[in-house]
Backbone as CSV, one residue per row, in Angstrom:
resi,resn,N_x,N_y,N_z,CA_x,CA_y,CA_z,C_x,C_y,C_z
1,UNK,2.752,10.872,-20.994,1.566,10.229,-20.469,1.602,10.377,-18.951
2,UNK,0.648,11.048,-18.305,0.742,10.892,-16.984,0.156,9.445,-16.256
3,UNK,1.247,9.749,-15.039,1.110,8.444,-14.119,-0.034,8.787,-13.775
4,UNK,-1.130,7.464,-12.968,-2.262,8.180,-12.430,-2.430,8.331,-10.837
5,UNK,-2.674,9.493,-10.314,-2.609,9.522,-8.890,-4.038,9.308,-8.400
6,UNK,-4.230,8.508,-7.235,-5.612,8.165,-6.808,-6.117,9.537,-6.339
7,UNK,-7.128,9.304,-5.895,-7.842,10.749,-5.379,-8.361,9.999,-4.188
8,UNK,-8.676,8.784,-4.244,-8.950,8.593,-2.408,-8.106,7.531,-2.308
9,UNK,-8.615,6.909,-0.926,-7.748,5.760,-0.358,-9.271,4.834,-0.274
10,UNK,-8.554,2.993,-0.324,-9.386,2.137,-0.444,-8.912,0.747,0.833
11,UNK,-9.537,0.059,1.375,-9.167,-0.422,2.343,-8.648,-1.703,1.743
12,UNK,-9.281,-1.623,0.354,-8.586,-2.900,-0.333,-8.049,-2.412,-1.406
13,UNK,-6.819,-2.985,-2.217,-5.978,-2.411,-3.516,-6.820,-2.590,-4.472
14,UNK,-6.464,-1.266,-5.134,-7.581,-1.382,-6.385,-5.873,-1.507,-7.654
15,UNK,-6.480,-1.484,-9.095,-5.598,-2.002,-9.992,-5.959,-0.887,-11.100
16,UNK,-4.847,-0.823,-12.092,-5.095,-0.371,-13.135,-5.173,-1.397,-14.202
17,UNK,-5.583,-1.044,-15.444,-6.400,-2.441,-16.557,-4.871,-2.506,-16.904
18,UNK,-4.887,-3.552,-17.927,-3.928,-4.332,-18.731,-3.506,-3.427,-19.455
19,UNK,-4.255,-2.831,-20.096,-4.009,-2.059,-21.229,-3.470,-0.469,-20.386
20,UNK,-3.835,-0.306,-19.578,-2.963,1.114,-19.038,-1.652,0.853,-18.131
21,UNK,-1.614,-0.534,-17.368,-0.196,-1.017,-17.028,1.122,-1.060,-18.436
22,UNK,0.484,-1.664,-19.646,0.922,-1.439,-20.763,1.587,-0.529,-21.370
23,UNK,0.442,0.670,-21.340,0.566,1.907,-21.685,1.840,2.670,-20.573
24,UNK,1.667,2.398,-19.458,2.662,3.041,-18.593,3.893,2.250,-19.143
25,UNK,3.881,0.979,-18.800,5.114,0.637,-18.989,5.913,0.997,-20.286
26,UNK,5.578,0.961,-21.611,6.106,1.412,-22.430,6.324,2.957,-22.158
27,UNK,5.766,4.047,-22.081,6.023,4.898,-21.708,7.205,5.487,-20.792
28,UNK,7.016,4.790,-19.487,8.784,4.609,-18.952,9.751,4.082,-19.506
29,UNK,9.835,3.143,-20.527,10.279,2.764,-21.624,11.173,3.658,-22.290
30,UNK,10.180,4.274,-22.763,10.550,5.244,-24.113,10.913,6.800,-23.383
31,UNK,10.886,6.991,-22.284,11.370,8.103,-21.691,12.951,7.939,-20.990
32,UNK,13.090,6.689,-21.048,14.130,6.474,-19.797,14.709,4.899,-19.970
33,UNK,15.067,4.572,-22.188,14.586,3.074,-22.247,16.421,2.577,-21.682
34,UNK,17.313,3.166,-21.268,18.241,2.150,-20.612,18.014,1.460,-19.622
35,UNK,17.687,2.532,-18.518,17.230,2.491,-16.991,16.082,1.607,-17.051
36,UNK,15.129,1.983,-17.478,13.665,1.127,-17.843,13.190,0.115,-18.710
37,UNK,14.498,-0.568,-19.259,14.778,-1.985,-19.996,13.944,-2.770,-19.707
38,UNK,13.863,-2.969,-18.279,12.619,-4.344,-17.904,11.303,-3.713,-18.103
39,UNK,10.850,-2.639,-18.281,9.643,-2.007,-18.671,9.147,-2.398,-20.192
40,UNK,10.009,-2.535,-21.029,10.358,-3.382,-22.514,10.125,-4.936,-22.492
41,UNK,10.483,-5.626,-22.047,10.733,-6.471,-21.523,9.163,-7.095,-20.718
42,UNK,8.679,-6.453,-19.802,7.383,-6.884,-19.676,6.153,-6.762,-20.184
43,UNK,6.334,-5.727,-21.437,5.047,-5.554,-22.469,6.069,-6.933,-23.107
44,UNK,6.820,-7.280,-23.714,6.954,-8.307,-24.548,6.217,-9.440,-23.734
45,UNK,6.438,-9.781,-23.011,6.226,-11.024,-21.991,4.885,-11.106,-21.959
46,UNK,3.981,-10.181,-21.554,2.847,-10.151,-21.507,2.218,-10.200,-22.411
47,UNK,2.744,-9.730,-24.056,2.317,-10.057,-25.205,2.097,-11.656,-25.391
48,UNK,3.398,-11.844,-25.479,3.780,-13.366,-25.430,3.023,-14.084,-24.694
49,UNK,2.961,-14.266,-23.672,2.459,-14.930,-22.209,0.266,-15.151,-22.606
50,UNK,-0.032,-13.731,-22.999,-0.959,-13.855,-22.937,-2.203,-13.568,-24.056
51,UNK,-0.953,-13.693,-25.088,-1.427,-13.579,-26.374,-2.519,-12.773,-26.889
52,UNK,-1.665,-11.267,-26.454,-2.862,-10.159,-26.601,-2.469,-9.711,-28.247
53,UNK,-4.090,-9.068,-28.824,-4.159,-8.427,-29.536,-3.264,-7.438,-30.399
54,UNK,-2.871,-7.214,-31.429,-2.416,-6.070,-32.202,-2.962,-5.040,-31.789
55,UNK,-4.322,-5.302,-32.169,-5.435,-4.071,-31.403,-5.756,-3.880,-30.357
56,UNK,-4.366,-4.227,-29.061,-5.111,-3.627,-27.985,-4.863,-2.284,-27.780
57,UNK,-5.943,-1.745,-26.912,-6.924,-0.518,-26.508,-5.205,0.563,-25.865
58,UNK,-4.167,0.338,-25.908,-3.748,1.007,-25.576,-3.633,2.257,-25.499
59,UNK,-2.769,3.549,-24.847,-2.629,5.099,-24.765,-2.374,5.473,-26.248
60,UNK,-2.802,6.416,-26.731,-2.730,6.281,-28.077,-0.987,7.300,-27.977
61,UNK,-0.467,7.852,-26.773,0.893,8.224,-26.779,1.769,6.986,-26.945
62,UNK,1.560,5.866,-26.532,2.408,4.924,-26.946,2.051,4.258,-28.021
63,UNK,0.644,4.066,-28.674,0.187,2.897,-29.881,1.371,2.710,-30.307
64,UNK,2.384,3.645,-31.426,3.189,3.470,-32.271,3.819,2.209,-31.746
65,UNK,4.263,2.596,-30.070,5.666,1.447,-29.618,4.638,0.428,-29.585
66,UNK,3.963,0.147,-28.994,2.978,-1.343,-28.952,3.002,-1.571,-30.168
67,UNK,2.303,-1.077,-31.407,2.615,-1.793,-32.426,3.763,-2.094,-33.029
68,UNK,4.755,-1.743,-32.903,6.089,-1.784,-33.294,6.774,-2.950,-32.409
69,UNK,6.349,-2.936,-31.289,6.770,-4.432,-30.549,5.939,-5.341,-30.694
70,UNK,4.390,-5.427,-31.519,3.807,-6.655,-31.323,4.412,-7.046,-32.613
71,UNK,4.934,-6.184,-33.924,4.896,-6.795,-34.942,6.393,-7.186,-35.188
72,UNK,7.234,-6.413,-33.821,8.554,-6.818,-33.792,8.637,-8.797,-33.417
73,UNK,7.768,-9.058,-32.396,7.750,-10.399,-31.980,6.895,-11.095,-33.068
74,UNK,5.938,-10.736,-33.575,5.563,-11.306,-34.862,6.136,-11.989,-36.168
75,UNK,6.921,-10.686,-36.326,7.973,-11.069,-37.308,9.078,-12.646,-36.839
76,UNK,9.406,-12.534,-35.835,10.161,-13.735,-35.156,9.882,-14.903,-35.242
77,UNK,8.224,-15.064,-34.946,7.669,-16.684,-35.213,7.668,-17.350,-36.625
């Protein structure tokens, strides 16, 4: 999944959505998951925290891991 590089500059910070911070983070995850543990770690949290969807809109290169961690914390409750 590529990172995304801006194409201009903004005088104020712009953001990427929930669902593509997501998508990245699992992705560094799953490329690099020793080093990038807390990348694991903050899709859980944010699951948790903010009680997102099964179905969220994520990269469809990661869906598998998103679903596999929402139904991993699922299973738990």
């Amino acid at each position: 999944m590529p990172f995304p590089l801006p194409q201009e500059v903004w005088d104020q910070p712009r953001f990427v959505s929930l669902q593509k911070l997501i998508s990245l983070k699992l992705d560094s995850w799953s490329n690099s998951p020793t080093r990038r543990l807390k990348d694991k770690a903050d899709v859980i949290e944010l699951i948790k925290v903010l009680h997102l969807p099964r179905e969220l809109a994520v990269d469809e290169a990661v869906h598998t891991l998103y679903l596999e961690t929402w139904d991993a914390l699922a299973a738990e409750l």
